[in-house]
Predicted model as a PDB file, atoms N, CA, C, CB and O in Angstrom, pLDDT in the B-factor column:
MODEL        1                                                                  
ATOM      1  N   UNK A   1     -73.850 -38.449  71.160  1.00 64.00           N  
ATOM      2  CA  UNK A   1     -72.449 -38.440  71.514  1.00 64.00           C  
ATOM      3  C   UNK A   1     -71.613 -38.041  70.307  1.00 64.00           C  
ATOM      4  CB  UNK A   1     -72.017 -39.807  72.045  1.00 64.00           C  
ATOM      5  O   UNK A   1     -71.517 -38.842  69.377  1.00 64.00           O  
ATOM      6  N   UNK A   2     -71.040 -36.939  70.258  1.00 69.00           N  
ATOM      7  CA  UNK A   2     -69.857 -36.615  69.375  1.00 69.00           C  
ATOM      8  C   UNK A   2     -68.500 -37.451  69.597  1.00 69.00           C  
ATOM      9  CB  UNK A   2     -69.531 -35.129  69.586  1.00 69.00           C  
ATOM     10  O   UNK A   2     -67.874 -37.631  70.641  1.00 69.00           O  
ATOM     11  N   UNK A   3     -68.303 -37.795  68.608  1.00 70.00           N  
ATOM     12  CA  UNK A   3     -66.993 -38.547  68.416  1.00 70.00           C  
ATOM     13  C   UNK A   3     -66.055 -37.488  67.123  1.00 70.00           C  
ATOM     14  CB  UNK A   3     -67.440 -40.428  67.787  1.00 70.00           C  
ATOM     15  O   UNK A   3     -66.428 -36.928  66.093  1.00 70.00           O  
ATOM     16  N   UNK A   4     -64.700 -37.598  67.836  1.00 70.00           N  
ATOM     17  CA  UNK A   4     -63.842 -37.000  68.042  1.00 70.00           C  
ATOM     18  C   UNK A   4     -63.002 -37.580  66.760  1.00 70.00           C  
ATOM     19  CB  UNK A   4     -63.431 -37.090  69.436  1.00 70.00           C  
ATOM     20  O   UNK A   4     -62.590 -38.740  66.752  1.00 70.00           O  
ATOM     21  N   UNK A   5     -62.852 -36.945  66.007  1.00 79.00           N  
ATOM     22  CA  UNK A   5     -61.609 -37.659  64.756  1.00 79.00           C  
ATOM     23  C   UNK A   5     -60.579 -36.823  64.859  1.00 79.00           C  
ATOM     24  CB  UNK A   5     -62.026 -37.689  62.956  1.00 79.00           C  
ATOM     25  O   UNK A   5     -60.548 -35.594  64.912  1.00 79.00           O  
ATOM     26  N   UNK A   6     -59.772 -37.596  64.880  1.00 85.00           N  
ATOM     27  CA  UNK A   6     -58.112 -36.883  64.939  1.00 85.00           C  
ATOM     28  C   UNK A   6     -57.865 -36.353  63.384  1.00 85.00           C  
ATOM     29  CB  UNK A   6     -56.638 -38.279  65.404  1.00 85.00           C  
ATOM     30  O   UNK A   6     -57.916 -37.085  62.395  1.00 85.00           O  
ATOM     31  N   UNK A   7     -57.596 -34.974  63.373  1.00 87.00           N  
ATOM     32  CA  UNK A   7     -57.224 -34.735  61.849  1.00 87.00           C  
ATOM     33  C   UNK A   7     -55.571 -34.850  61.646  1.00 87.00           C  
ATOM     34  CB  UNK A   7     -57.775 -33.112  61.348  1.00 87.00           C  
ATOM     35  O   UNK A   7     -54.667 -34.594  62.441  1.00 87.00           O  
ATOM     36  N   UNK A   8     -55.528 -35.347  60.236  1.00 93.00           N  
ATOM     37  CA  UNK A   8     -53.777 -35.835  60.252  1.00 93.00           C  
ATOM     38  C   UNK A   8     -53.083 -34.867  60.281  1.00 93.00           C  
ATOM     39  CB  UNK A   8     -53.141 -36.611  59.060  1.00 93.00           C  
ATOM     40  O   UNK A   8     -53.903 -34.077  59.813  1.00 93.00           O  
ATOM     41  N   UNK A   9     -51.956 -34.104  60.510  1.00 95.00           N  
ATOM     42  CA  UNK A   9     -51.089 -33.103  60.500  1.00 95.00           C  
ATOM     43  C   UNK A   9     -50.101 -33.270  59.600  1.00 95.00           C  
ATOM     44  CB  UNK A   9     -50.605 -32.892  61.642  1.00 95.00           C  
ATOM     45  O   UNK A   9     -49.587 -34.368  59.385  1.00 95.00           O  
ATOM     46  N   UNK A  10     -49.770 -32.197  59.018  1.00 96.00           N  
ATOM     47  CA  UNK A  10     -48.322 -32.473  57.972  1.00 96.00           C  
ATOM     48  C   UNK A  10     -47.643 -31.383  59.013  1.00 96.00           C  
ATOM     49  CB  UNK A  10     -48.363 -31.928  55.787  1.00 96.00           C  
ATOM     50  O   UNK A  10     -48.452 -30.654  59.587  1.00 96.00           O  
ATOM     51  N   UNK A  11     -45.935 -31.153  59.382  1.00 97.00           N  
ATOM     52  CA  UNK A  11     -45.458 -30.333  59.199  1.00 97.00           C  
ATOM     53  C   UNK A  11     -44.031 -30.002  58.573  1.00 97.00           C  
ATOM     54  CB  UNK A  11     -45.694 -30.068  60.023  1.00 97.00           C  
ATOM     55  O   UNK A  11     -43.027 -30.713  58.597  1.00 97.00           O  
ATOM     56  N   UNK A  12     -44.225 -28.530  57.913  1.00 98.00           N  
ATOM     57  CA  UNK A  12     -43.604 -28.349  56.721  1.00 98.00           C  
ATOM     58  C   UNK A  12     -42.660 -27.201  57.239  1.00 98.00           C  
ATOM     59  CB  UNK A  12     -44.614 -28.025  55.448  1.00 98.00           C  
ATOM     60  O   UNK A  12     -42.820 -26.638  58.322  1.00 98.00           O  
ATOM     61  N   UNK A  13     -41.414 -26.848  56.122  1.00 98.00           N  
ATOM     62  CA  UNK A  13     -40.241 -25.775  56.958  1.00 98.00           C  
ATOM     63  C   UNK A  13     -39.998 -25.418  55.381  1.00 98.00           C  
ATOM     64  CB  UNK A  13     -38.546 -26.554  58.194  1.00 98.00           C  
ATOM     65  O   UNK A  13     -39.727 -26.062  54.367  1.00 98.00           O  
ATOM     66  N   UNK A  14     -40.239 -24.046  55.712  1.00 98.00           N  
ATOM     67  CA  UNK A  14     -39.826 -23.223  54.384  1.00 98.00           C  
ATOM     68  C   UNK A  14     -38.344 -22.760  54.742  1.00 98.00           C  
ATOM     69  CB  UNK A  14     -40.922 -21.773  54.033  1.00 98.00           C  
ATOM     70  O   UNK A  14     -37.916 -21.977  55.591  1.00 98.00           O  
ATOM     71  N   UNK A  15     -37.708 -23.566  53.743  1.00 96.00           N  
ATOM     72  CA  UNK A  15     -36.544 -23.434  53.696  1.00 96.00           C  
ATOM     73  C   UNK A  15     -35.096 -22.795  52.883  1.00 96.00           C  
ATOM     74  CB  UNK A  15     -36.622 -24.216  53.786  1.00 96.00           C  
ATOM     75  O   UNK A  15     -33.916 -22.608  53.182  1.00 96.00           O  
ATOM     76  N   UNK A  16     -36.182 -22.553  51.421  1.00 97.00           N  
ATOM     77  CA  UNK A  16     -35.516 -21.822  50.343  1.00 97.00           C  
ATOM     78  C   UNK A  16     -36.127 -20.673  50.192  1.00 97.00           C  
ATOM     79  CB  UNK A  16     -35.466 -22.470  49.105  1.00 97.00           C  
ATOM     80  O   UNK A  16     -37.353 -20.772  50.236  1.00 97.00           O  
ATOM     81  N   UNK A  17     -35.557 -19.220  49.968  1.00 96.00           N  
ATOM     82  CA  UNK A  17     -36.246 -17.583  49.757  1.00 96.00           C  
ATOM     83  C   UNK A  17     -36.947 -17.723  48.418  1.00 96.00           C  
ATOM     84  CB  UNK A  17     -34.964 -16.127  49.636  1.00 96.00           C  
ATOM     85  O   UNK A  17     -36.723 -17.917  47.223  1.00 96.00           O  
ATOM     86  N   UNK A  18     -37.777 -17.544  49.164  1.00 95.00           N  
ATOM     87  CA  UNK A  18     -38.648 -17.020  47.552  1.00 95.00           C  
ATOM     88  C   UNK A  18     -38.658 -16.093  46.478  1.00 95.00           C  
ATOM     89  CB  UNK A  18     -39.679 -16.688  47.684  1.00 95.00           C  
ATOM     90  O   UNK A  18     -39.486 -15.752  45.635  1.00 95.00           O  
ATOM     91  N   UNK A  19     -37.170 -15.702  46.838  1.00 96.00           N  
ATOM     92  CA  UNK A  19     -36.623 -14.017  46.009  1.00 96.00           C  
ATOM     93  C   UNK A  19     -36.578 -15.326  44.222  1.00 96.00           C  
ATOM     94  CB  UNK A  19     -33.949 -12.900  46.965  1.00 96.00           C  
ATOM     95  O   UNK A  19     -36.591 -16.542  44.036  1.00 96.00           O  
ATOM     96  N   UNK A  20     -36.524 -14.026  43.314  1.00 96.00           N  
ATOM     97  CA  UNK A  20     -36.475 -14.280  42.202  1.00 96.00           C  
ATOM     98  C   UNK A  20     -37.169 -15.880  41.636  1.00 96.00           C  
ATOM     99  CB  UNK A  20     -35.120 -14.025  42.025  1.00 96.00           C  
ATOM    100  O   UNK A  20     -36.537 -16.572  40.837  1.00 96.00           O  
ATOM    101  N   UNK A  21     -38.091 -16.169  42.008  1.00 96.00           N  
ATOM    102  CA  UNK A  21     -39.323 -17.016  41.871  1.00 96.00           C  
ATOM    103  C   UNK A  21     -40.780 -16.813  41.081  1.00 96.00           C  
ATOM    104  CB  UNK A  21     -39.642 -17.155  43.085  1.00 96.00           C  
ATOM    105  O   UNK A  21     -41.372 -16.178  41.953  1.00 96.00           O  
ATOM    106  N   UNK A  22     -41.413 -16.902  40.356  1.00 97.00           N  
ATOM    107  CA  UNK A  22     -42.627 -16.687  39.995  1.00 97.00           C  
ATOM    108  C   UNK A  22     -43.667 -16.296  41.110  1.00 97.00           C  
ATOM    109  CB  UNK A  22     -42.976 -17.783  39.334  1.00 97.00           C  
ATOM    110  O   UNK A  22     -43.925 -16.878  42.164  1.00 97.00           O  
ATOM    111  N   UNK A  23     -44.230 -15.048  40.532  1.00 98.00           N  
ATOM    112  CA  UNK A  23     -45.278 -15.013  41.500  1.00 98.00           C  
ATOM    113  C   UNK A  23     -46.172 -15.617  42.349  1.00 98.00           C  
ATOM    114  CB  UNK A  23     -45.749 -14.679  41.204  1.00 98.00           C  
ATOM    115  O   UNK A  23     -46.450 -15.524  43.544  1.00 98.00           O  
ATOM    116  N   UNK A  24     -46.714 -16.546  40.995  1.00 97.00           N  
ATOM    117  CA  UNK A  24     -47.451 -17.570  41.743  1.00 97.00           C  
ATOM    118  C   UNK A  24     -46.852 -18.799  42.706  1.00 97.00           C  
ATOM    119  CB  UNK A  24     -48.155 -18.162  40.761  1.00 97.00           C  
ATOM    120  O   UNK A  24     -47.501 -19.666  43.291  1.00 97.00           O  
ATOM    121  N   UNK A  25     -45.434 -18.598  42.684  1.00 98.00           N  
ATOM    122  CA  UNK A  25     -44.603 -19.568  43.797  1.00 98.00           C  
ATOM    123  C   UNK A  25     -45.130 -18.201  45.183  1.00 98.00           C  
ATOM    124  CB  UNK A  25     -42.178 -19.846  43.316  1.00 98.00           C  
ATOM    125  O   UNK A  25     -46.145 -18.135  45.875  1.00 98.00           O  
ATOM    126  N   UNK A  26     -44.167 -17.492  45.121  1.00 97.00           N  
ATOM    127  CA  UNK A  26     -44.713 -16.119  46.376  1.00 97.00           C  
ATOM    128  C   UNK A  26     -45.793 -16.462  46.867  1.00 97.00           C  
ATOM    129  CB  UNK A  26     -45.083 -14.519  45.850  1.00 97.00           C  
ATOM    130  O   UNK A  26     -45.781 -16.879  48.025  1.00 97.00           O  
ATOM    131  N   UNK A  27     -47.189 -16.380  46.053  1.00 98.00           N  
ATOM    132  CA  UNK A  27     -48.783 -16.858  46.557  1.00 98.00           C  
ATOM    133  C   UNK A  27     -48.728 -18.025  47.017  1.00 98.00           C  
ATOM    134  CB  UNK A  27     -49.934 -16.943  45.496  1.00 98.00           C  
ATOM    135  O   UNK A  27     -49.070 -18.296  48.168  1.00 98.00           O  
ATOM    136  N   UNK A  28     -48.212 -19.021  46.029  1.00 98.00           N  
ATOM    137  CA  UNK A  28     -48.054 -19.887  47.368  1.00 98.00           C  
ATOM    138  C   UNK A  28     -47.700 -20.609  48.731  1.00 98.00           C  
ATOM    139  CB  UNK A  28     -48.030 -20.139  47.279  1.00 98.00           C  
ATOM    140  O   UNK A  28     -48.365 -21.347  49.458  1.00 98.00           O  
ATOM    141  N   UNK A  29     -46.170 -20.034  48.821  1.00 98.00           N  
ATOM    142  CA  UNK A  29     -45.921 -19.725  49.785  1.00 98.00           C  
ATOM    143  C   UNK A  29     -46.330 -18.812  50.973  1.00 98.00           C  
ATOM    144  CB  UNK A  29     -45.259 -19.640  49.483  1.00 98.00           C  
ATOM    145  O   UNK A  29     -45.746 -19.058  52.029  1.00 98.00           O  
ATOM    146  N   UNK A  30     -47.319 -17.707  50.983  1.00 97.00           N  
ATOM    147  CA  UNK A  30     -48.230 -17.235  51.207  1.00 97.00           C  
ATOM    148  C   UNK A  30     -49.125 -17.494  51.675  1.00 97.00           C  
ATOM    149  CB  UNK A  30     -48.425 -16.958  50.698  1.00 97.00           C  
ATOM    150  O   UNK A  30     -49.604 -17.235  52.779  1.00 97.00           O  
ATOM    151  N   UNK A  31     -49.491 -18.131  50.724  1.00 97.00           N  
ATOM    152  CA  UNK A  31     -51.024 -19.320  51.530  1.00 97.00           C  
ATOM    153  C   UNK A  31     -50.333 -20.490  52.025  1.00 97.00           C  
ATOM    154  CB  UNK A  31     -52.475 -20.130  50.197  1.00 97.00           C  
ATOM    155  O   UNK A  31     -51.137 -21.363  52.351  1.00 97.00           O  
ATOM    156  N   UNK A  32     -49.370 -20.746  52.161  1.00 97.00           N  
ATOM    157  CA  UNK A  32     -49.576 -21.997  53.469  1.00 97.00           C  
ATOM    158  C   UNK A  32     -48.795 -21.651  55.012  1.00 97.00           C  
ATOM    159  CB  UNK A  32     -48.727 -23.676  52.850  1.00 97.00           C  
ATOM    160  O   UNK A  32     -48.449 -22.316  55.988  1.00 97.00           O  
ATOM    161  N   UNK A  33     -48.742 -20.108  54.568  1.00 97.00           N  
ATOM    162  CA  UNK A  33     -48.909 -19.896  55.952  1.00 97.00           C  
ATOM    163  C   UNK A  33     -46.999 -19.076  56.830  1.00 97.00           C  
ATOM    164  CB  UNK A  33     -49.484 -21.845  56.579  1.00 97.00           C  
ATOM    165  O   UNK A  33     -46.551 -18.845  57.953  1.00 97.00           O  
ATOM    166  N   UNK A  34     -46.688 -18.989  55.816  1.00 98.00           N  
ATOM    167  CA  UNK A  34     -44.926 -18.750  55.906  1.00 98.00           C  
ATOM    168  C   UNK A  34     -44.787 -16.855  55.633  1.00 98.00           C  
ATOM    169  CB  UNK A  34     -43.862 -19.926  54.179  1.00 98.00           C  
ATOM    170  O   UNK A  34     -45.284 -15.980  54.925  1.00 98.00           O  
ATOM    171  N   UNK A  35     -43.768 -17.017  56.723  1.00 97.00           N  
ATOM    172  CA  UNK A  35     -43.644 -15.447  56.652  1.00 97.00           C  
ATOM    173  C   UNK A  35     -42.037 -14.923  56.781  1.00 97.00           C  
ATOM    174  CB  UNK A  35     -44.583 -14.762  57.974  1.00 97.00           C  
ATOM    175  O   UNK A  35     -41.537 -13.807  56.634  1.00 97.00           O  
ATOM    176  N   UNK A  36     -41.251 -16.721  57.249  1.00 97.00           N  
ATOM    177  CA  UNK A  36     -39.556 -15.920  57.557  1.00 97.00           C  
ATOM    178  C   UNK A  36     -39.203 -17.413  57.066  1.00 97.00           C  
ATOM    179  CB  UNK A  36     -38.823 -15.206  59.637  1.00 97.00           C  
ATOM    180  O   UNK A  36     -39.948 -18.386  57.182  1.00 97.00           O  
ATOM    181  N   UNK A  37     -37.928 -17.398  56.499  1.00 97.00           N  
ATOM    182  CA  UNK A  37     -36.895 -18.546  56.187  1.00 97.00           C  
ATOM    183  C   UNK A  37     -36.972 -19.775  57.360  1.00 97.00           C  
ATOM    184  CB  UNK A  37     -35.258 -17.841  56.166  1.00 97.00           C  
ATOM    185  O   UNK A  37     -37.084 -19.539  58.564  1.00 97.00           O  
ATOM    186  N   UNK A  38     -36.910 -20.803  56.910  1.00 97.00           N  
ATOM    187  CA  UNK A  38     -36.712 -21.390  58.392  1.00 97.00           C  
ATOM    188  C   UNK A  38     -37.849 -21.998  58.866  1.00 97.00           C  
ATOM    189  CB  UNK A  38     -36.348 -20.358  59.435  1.00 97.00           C  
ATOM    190  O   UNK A  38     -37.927 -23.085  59.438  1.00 97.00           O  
ATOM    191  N   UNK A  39     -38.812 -21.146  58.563  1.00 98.00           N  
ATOM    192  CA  UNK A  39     -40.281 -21.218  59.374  1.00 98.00           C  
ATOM    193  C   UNK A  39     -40.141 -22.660  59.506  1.00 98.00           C  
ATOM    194  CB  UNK A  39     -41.868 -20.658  58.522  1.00 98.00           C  
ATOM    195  O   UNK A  39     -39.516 -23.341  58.693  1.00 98.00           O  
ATOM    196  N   UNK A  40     -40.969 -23.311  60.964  1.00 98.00           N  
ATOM    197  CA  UNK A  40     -41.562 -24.616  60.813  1.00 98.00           C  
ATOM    198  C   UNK A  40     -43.375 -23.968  60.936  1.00 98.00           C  
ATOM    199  CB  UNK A  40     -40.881 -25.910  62.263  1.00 98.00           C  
ATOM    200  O   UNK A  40     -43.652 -22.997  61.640  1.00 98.00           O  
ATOM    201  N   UNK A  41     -44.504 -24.796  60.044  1.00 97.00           N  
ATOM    202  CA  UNK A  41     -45.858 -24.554  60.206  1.00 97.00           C  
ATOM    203  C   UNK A  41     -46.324 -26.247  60.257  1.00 97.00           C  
ATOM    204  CB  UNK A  41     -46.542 -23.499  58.868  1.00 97.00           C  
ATOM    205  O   UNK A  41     -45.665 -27.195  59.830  1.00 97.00           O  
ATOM    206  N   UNK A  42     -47.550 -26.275  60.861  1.00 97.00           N  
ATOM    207  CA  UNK A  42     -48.005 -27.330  61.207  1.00 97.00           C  
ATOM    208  C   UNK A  42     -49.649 -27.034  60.028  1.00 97.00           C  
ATOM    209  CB  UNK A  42     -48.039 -27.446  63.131  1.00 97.00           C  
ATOM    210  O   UNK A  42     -50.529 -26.173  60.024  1.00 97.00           O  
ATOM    211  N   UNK A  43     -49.489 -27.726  59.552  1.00 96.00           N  
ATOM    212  CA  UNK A  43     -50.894 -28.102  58.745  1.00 96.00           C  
ATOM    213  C   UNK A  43     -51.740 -29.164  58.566  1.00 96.00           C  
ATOM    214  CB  UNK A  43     -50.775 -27.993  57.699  1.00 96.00           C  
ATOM    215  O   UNK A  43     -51.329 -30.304  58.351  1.00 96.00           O  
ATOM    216  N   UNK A  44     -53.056 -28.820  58.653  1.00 95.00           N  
ATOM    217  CA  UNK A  44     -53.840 -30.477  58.005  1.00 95.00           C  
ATOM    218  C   UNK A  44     -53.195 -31.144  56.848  1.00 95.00           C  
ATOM    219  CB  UNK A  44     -55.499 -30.284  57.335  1.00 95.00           C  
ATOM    220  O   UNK A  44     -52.595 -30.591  55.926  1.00 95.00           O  
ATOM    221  N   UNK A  45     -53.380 -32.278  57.007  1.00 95.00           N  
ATOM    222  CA  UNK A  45     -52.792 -32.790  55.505  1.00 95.00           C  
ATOM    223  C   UNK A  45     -53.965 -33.477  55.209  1.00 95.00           C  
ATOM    224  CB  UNK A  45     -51.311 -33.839  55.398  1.00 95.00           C  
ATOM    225  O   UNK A  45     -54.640 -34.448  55.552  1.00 95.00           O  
ATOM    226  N   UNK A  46     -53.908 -32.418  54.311  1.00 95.00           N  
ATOM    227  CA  UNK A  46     -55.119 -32.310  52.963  1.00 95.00           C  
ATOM    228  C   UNK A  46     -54.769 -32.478  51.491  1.00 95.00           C  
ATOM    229  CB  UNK A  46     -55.771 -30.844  52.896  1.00 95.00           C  
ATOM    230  O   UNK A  46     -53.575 -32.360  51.214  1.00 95.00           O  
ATOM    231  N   UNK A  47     -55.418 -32.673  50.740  1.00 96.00           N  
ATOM    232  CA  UNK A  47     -54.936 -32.817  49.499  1.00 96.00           C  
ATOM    233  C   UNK A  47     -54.875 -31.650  48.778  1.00 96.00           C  
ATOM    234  CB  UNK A  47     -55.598 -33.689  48.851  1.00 96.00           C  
ATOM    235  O   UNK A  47     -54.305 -31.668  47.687  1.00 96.00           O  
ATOM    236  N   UNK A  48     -55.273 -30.828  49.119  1.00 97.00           N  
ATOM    237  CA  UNK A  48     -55.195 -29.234  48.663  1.00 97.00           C  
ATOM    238  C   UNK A  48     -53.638 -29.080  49.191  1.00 97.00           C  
ATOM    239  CB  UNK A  48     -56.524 -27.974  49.558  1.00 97.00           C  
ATOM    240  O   UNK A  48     -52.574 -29.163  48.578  1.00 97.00           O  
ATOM    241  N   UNK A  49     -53.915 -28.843  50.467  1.00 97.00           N  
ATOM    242  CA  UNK A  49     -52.380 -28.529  51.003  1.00 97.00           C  
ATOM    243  C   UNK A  49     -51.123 -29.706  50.286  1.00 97.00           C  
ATOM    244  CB  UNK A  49     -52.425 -28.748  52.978  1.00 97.00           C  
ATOM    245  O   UNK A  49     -50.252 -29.239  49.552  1.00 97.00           O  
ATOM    246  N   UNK A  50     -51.146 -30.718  50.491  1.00 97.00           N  
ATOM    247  CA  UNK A  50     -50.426 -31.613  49.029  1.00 97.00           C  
ATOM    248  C   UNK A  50     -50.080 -30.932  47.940  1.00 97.00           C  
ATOM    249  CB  UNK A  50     -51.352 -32.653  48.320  1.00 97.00           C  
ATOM    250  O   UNK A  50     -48.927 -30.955  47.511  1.00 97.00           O  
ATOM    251  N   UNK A  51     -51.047 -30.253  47.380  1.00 97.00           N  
ATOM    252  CA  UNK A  51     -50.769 -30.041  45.707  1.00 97.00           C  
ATOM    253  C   UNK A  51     -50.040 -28.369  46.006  1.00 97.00           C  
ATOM    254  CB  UNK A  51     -52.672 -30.065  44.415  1.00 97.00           C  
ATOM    255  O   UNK A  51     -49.275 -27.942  45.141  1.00 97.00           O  
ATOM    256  N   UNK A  52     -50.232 -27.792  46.832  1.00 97.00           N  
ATOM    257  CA  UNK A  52     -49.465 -26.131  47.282  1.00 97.00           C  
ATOM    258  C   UNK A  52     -48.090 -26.893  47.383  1.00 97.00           C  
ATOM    259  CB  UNK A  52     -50.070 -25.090  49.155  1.00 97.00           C  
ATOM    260  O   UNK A  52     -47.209 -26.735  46.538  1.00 97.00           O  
ATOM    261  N   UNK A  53     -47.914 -28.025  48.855  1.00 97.00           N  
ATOM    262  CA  UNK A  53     -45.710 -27.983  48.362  1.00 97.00           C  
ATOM    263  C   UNK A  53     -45.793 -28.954  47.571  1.00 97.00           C  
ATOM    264  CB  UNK A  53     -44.115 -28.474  49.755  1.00 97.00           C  
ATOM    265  O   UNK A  53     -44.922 -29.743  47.938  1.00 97.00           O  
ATOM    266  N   UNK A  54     -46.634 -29.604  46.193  1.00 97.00           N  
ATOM    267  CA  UNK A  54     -46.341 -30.324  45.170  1.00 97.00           C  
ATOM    268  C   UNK A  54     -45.808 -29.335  44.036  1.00 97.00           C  
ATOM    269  CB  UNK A  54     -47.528 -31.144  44.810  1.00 97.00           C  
ATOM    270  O   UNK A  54     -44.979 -29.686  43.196  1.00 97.00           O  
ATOM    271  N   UNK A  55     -46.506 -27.759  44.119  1.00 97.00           N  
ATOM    272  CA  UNK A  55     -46.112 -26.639  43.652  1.00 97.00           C  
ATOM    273  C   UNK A  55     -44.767 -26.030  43.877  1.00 97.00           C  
ATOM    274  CB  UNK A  55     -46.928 -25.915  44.003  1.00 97.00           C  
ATOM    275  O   UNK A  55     -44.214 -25.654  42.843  1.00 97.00           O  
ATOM    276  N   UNK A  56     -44.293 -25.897  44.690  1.00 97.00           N  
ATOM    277  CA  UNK A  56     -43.138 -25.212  45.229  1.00 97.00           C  
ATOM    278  C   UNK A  56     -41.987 -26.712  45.881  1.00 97.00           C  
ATOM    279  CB  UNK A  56     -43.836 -23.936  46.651  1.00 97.00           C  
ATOM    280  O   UNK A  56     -41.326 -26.417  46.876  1.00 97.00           O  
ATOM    281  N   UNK A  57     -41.885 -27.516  45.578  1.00 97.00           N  
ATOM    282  CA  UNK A  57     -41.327 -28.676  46.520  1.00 97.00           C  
ATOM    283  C   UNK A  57     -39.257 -27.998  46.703  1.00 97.00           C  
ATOM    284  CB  UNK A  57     -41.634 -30.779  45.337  1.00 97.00           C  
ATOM    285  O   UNK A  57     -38.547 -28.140  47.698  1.00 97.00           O  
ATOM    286  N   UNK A  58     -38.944 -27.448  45.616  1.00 97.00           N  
ATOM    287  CA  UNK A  58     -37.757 -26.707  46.134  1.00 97.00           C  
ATOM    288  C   UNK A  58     -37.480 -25.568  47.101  1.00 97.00           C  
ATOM    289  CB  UNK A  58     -37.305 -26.316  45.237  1.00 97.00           C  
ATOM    290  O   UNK A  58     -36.410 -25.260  47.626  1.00 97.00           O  
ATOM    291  N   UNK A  59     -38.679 -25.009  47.220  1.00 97.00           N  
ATOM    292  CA  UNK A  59     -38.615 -24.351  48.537  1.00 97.00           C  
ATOM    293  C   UNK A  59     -39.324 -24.696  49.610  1.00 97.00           C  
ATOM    294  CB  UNK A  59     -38.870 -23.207  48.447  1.00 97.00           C  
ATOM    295  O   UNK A  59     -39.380 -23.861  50.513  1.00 97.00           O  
ATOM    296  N   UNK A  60     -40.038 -25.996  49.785  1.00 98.00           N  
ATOM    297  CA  UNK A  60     -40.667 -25.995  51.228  1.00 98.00           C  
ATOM    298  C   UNK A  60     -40.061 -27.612  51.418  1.00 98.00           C  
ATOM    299  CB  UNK A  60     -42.712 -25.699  51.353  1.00 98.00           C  
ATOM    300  O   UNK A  60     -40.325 -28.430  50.537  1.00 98.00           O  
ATOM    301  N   UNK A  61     -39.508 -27.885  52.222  1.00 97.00           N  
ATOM    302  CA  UNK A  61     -39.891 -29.305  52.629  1.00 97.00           C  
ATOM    303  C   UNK A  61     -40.652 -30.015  53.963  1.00 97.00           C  
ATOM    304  CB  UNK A  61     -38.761 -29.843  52.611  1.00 97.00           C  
ATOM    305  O   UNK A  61     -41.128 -29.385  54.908  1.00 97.00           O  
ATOM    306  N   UNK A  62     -40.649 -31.128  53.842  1.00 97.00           N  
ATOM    307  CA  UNK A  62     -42.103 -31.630  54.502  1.00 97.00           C  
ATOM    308  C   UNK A  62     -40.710 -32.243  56.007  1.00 97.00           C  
ATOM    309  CB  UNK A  62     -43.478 -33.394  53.137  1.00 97.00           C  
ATOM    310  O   UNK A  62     -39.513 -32.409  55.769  1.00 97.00           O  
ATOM    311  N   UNK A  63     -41.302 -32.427  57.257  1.00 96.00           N  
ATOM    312  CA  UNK A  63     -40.590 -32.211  58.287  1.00 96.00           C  
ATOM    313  C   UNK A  63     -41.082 -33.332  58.509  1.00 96.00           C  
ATOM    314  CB  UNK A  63     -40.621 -31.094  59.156  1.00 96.00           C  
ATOM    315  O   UNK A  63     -42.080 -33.578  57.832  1.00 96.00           O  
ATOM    316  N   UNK A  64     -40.573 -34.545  59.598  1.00 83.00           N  
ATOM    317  CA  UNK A  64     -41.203 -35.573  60.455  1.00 83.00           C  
ATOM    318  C   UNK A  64     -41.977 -35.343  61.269  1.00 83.00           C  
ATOM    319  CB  UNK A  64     -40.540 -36.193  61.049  1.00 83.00           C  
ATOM    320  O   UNK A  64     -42.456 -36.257  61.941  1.00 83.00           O  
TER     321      UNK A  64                                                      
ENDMDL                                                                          
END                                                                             
């Protein structure tokens, strides 16, 4: 019998442009998945994903 674990969800809303930012802010915003202002994305919350908007926390914030 497979048993079923609920994985936790974060979701996050990129909310500040990434114009005139360090590259490696761009990449990361990038990798978690954002492509327009505004965006809402739904992610595992992982500790990887943690330390990406621990990276950028002025442009992404974390949503209820």
């Amino acid at each position: 019998m497979a048993v079923l674990k609920e994985i936790a969800k974060i979701k996050l809303q990129y909310h500040r442009s990434k114009i005139c930012t360090p590259v490696k802010h761009k990449l990361v915003i990038k990798g978690l998945g954002f492509t327009r202002l505004n965006q809402i994305v739904l992610r595992e919350d992982t500790p990887s994903i943690r330390g990406m908007v621990a990276k950028v926390p002025h442009l992404v914030r974390v949503v209820e």
